[in-house]
C-alpha distance (Angstrom), angle and dihedral (degrees) to the residues before:
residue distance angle dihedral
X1 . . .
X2 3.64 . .
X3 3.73 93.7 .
X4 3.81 90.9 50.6
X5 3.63 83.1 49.6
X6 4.22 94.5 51.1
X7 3.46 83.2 47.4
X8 3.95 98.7 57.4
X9 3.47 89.2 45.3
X10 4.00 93.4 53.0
X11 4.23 86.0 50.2
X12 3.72 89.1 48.5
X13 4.03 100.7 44.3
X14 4.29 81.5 45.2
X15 3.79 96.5 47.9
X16 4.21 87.0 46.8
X17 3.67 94.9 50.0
X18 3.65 81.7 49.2
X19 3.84 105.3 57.0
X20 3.94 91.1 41.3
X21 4.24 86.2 55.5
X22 3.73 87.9 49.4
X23 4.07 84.9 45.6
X24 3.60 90.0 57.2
X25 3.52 98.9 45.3
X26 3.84 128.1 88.2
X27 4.07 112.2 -157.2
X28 3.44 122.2 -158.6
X29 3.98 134.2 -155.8
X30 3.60 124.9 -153.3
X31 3.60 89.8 -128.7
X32 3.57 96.4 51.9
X33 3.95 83.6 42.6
X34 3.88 82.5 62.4
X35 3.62 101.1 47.0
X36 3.70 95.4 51.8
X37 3.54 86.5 52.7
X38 4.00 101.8 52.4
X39 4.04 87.5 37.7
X40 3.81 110.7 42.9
X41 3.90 107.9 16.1
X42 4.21 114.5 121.1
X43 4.23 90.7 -136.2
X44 3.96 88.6 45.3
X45 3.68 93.8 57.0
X46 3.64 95.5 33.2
X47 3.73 85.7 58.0
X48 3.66 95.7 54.2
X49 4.13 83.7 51.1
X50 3.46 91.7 58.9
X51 4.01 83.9 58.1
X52 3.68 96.2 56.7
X53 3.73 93.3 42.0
X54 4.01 89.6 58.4
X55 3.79 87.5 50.9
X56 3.48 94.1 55.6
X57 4.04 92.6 49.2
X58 4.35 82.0 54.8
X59 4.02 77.5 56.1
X60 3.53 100.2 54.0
X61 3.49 102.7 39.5
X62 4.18 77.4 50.5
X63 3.73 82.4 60.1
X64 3.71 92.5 65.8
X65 3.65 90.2 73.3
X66 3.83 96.0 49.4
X67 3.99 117.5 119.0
X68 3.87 115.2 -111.5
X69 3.21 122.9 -130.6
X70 3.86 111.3 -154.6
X71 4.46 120.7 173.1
X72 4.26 122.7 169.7
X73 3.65 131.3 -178.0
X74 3.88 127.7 -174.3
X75 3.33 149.4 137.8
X76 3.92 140.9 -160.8
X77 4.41 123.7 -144.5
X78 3.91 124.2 168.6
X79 3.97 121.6 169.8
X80 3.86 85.6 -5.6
X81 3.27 93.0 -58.5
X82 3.94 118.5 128.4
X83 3.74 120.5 -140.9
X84 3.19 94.8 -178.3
X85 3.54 156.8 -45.6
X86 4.23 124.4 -137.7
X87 3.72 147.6 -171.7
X88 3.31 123.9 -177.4
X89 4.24 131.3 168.8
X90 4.12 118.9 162.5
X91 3.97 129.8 174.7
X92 4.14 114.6 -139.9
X93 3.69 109.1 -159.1
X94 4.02 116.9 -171.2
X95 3.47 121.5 -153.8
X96 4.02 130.4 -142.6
X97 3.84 80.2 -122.3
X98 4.18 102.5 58.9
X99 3.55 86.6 -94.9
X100 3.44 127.6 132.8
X101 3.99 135.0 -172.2
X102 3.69 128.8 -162.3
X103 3.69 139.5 -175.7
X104 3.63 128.1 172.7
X105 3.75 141.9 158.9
X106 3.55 124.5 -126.1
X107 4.05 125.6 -162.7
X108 4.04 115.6 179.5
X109 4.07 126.2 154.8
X110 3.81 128.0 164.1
X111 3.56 147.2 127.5
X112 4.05 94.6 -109.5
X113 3.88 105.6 47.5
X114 3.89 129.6 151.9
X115 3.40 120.5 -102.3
X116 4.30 89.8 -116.5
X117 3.82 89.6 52.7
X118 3.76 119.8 99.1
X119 3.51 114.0 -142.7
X120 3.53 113.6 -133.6
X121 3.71 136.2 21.0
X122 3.95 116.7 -24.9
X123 3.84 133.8 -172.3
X124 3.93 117.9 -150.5
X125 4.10 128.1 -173.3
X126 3.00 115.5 179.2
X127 4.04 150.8 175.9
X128 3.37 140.2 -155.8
X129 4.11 123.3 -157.2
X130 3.83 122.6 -171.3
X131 4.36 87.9 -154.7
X132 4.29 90.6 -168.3
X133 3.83 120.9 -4.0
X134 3.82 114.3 43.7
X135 3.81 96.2 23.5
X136 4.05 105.6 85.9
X137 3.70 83.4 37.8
X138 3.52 143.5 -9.0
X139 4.26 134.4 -172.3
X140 4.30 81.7 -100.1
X141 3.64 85.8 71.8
X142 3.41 100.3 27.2
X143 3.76 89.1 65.7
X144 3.81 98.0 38.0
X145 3.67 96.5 55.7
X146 4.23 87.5 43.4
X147 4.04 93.0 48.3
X148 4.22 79.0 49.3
X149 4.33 88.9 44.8
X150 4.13 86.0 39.6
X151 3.53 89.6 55.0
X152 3.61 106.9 47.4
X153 3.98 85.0 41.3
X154 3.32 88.9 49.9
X155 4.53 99.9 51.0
X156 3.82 83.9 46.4
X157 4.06 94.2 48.4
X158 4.05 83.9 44.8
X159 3.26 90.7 45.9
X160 3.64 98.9 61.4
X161 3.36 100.2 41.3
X162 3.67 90.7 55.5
X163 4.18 83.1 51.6
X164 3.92 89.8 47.4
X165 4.14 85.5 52.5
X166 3.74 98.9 49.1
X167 4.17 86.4 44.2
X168 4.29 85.8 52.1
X169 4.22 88.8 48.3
X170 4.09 91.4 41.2
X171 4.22 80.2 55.9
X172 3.71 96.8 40.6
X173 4.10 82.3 52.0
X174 3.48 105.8 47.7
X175 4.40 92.6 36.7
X176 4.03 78.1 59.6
X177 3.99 94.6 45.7
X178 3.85 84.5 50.5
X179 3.66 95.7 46.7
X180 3.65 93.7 48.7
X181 3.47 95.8 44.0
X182 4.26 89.8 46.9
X183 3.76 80.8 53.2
X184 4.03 93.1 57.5
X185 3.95 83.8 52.9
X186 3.73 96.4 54.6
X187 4.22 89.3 40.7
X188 4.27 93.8 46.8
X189 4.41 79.1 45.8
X190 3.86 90.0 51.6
X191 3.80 94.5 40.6
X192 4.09 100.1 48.8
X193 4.02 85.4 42.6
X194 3.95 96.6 53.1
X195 3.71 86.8 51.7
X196 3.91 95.9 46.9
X197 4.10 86.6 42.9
X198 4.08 81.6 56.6
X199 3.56 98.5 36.8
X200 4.10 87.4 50.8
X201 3.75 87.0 45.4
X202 3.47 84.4 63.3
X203 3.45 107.4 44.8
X204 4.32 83.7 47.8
X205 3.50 83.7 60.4
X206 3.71 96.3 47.5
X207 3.98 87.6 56.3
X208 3.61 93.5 -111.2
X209 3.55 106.1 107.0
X210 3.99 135.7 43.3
X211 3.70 119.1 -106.8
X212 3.72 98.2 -121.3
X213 3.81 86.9 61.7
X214 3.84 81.1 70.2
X215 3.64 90.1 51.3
X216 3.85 86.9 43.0
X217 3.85 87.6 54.8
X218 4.11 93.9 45.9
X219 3.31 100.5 45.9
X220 3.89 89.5 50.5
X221 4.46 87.1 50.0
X222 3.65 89.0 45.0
X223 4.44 87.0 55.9
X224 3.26 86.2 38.2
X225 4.49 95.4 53.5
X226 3.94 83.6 44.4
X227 3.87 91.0 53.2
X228 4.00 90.1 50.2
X229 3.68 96.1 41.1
X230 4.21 81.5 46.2
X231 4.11 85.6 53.0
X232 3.87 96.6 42.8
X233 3.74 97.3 62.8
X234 4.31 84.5 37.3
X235 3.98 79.0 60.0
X236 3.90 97.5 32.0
X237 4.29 88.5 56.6
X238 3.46 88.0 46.5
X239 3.20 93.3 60.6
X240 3.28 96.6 54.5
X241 3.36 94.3 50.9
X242 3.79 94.1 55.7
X243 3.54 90.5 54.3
X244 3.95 85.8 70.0
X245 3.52 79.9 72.6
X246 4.37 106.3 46.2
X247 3.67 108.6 82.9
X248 4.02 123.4 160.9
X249 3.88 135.0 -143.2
X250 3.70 107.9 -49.7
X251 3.84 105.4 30.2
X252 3.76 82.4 -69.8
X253 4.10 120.8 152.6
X254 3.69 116.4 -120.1
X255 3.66 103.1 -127.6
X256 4.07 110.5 -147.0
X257 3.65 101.4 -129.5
X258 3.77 100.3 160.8
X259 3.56 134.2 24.5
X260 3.93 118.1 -54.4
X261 3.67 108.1 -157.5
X262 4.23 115.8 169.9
X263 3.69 125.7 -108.0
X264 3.58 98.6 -137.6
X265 3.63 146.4 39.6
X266 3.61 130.5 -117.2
X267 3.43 92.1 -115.3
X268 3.83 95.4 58.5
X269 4.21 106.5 85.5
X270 3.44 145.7 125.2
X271 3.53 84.5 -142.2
X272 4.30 83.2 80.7
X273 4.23 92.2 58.6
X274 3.96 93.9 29.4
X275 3.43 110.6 55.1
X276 3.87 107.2 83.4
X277 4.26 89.7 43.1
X278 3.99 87.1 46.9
X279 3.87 95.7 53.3
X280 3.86 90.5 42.1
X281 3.57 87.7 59.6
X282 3.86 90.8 41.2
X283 4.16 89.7 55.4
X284 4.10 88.9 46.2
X285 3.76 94.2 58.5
X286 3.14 131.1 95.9
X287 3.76 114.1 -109.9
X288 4.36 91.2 -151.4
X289 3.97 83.9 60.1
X290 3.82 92.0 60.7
X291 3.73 102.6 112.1
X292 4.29 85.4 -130.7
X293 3.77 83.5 73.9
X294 4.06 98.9 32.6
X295 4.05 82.2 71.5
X296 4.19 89.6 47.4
X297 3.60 85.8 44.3
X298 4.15 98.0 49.0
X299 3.97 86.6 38.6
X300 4.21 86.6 55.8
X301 3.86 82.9 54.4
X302 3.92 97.8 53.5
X303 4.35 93.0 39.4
X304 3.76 79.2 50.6
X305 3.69 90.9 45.6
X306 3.91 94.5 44.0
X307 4.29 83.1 47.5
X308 3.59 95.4 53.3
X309 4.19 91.0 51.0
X310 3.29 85.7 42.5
X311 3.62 99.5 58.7
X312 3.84 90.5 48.5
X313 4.09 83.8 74.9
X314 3.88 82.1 80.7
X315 3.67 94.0 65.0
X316 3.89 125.4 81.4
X317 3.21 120.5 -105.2
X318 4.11 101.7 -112.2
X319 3.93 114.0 165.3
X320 3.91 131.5 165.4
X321 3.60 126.8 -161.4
X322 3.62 123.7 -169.8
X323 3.47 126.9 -169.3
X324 3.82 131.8 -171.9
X325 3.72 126.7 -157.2
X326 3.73 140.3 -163.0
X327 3.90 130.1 169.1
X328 3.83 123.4 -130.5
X329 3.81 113.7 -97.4
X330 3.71 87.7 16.5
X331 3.98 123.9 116.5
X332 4.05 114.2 -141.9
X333 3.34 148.6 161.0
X334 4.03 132.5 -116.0
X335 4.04 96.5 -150.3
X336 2.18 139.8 93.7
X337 4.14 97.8 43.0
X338 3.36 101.8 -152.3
X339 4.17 107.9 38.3
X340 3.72 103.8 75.8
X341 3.87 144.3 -17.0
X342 3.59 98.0 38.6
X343 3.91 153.2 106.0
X344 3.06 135.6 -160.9
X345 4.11 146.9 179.5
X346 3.38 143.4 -162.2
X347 3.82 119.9 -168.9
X348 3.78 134.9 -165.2
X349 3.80 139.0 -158.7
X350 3.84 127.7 161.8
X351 3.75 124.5 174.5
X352 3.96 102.5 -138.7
X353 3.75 97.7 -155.2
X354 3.86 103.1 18.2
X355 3.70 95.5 -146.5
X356 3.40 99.5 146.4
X357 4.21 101.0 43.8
X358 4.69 79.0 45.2
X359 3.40 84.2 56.8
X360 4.13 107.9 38.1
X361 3.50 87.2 49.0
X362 3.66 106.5 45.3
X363 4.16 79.8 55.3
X364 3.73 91.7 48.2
X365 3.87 83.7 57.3
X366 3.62 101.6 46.1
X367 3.52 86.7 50.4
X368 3.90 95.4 62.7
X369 3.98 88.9 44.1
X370 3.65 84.9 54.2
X371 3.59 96.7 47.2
X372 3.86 90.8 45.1
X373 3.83 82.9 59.7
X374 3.55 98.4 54.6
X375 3.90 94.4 48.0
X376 3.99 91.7 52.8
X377 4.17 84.1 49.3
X378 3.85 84.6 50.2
X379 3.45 101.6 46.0
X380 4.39 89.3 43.8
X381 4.08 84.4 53.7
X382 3.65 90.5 51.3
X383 3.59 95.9 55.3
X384 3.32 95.1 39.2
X385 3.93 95.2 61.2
X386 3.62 91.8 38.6
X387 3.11 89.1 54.6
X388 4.39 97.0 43.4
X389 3.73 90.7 33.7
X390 3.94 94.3 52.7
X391 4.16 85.1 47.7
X392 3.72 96.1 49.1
X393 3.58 94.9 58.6
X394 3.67 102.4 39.1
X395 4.01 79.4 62.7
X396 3.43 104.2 35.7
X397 4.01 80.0 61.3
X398 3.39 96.5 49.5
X399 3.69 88.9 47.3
X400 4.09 92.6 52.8
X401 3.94 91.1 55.4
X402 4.39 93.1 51.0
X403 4.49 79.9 45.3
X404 3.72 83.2 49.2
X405 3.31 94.7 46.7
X406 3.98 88.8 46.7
X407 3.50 98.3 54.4
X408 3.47 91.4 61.3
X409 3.63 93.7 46.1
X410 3.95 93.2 59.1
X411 3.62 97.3 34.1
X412 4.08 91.7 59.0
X413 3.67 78.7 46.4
X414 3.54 94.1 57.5
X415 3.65 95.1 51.0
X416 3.63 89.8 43.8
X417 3.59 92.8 60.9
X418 4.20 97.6 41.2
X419 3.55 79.0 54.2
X420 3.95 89.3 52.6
X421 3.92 94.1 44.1
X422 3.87 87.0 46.3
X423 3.74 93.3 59.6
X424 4.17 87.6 38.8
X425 3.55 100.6 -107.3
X426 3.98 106.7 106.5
X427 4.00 125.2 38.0
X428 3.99 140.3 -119.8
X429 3.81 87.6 -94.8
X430 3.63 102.3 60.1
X431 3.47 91.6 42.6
X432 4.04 77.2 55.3
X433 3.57 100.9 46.6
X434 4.04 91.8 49.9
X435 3.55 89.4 48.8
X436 4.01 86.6 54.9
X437 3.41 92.6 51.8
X438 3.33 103.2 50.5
X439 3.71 95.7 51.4
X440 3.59 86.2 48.6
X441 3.70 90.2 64.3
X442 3.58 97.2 38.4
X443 4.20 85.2 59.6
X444 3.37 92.7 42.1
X445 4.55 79.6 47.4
X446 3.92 84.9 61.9
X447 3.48 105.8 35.0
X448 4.17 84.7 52.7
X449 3.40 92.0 51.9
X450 4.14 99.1 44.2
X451 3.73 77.5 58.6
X452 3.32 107.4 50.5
X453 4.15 83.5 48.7
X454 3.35 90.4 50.9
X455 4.05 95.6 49.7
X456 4.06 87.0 50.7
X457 3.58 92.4 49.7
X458 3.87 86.1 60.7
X459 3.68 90.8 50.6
X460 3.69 98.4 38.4
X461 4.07 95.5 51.8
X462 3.92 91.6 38.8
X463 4.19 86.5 55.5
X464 4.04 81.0 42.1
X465 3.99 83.4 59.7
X466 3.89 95.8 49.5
X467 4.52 107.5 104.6
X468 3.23 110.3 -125.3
């Protein structure tokens, strides 16, 4: 009875110690690693700012075309005398075509007026015709259709930047899944060495083994507690450099108060099933739907935009305005135009040399050359790492099945050879040496397989970049 009792007292103090480690510990998911990411990080939001700003530029280039709405009143006395008194309130209305229409209505009375002033009230309508220059296309349109080109540019630049941040954070996670987990290595290596150092102690004190084989066992722990210590602040500075990544509600960074251990194992991805489907998708896009070349491709439409206003500097500068006029109280006609009631103008303007439009518009054209330029570049740099990317992790899996493979060669062996030294026939230091090895390969395991996540990433977030 009292050793069942010692025992339940053992299972209680162990299942204790237990919850409060679990307590202590924070676990994180790569999903929820994710999420955080895409909801709270500074550059993800500040991304999705530079969105809204682009749509307010499509509104105020919008507001070019808004009617104006323009009233006046005054008046002028000296020595009781009175000038005159006026009221005036017009409409301008501009047109998508570099027209605009005006009305207004026009009150003045007074004992001092001009001689061009109509006393009383007087109607105006009005146009205003740009006849060469201004009427294909004018900087109204020009900077509508660019504040439309800016903004599609713009989502696509966002968008893969916000791709290029969640590929960073996917690294950042797995390089601290891999450190963690090369940690575990080094602490299982320190852990089965401490109890062959006492288990050799033992038999050295039984008379059955040599004291340097206790040396030979110590100076392997004391590698081994360097290797771990090594991996620990590996793991420790990628911690850190995950929490670059772990922001809160509010733009707020998560501070790490307790221990943040991960969720999953580098072994555990879809990256393992997903790979071949993912870069058969890759190789059937289009590379001129990546959003990389969307921007070139938006940016080509404003150069050519800025060309095209730029070549209407060449033109003369020919506008008519036409104004019609009818006094309060009065009955007239509108036709025909040009008999009575009216006004009209016709104004001129030619550049004699045309330095200035030469020289804005051979710019504007060297411009869209060097934009062409930059979107053949693109679309070579695209291929290029489709192309590496897709090859690096079609070996890099390859390569993790021969490690597999390997670290099951060396750990049977292992075993064979502590089954050797058991029976007296192999020594301390090949037991050593096979224990080297095999956590050689089982490094060289993780570091394979950060790589080959890290390889996928690029192709996954570069297919995440692809419009649809």
């Amino acid at each position: 009875m009292k050793n069942l009792n010692k025992t339940w007292i053992i299972f209680l103090l162990w299942s204790i110690a237990q919850v409060s480690a679990a307590q202590d510990t924070l676990r994180l998911s790569h999903p929820e690693f994710l999420s955080i990411v895409k909801k709270y990080h500074p550059l993800a939001f500040k991304y999705r700012l530079q969105n809204n700003i682009t749509e307010a530029e499509v509104l105020k280039a919008r507001g070019n075309f808004d009617p104006v709405v323009d009233a006046k009143k005054g008046g002028k006395t000296i020595d009781g005398t009175n000038y005159y008194e006026q009221s005036n309130a017009g409409l301008v209305i501009p047109t998508w075509y570099g027209i605009e229409v005006s009305g207004s209505y026009n009150y003045i009375d007074g004992q001092r007026l001009n001689n061009s002033d109509t006393r009383g009230g007087l109607y105006q309508f009005g146009l205003t015709i740009p006849l060469a220059k201004n009427l294909i296309y004018d900087k109204r349109r020009a900077m509508l259709d660019q504040a439309k080109f800016a903004q599609v540019m713009t989502a696509a630049e966002q968008q893969v930047l916000t791709n290029e941040l969640f590929r960073d954070a996917e690294n950042a996670y797995w390089q601290w899944v891999k450190c963690y987990e090369l940690y575990l290595v080094q602490k299982r290596a320190v852990a089965i060495n401490q109890n062959r150092l006492s288990l050799t102690l033992k038999t050295f004190q039984y008379g059955e083994r040599a004291a340097i084989d206790t040396t030979e066992t110590l100076s392997q722990l004391r590698g081994f507690e360097l290797e771990k210590e090594d991996a620990y602040l590996q793991y420790v500075k990628a911690t850190m450099d995950l929490s670059v990544y772990l922001w809160k509600e509010g733009q707020q960074p998560f501070e790490i108060t307790k221990p943040l251990l991960p969720s999953e194992s580098i072994t555990v991805s879809e990256a393992y099933d997903r790979y071949s489907a993912l870069i058969a998708q890759l190789n059937a896009q289009p590379v001129n739907s990546h959003l990389s070349l969307v921007y070139y491709q938006q940016k080509q439409k404003i150069l050519e935009s800025e060309r095209k206003l730029k070549w209407q500097s060449f033109l003369p500068k020919i506008d008519f305005t036409y104004n019609f006029f009818n006094k309060e109280n009065y009955q007239t006609t509108l036709f025909p135009l040009f008999q009575n009631n009216y006004q009209y103008g016709l104004k001129l303007e030619i550049p004699i040399f045309l330095r200035q439009a030469r020289a804005d518009y051979s710019q504007a054209k060297m411009k869209v050359m060097q934009n062409r330029l930059d979107a053949d570049l693109k679309r070579q740099e695209l291929n290029a790492k489709i192309s590496n990317y897709s090859n690096e992790v079609v070996n890099y899996r390859n390569q993790i099945k021969i490690a597999q493979q390997n670290i099951g060669n060396y750990n049977r062996l292992l075993q064979a050879e502590e089954t050797k030294y058991q029976n007296g026939e192999s020594s301390l230091f090949l037991i050593n040496s096979r224990e080297n090895k095999l956590i050689d390969a089982q490094e060289k395991m993780l570091e394979l397989r950060f790589k080959f996540l890290k390889s996928y990433n690029e192709l996954k977030f570069m297919s995440a970049s692809f419009g649809g």
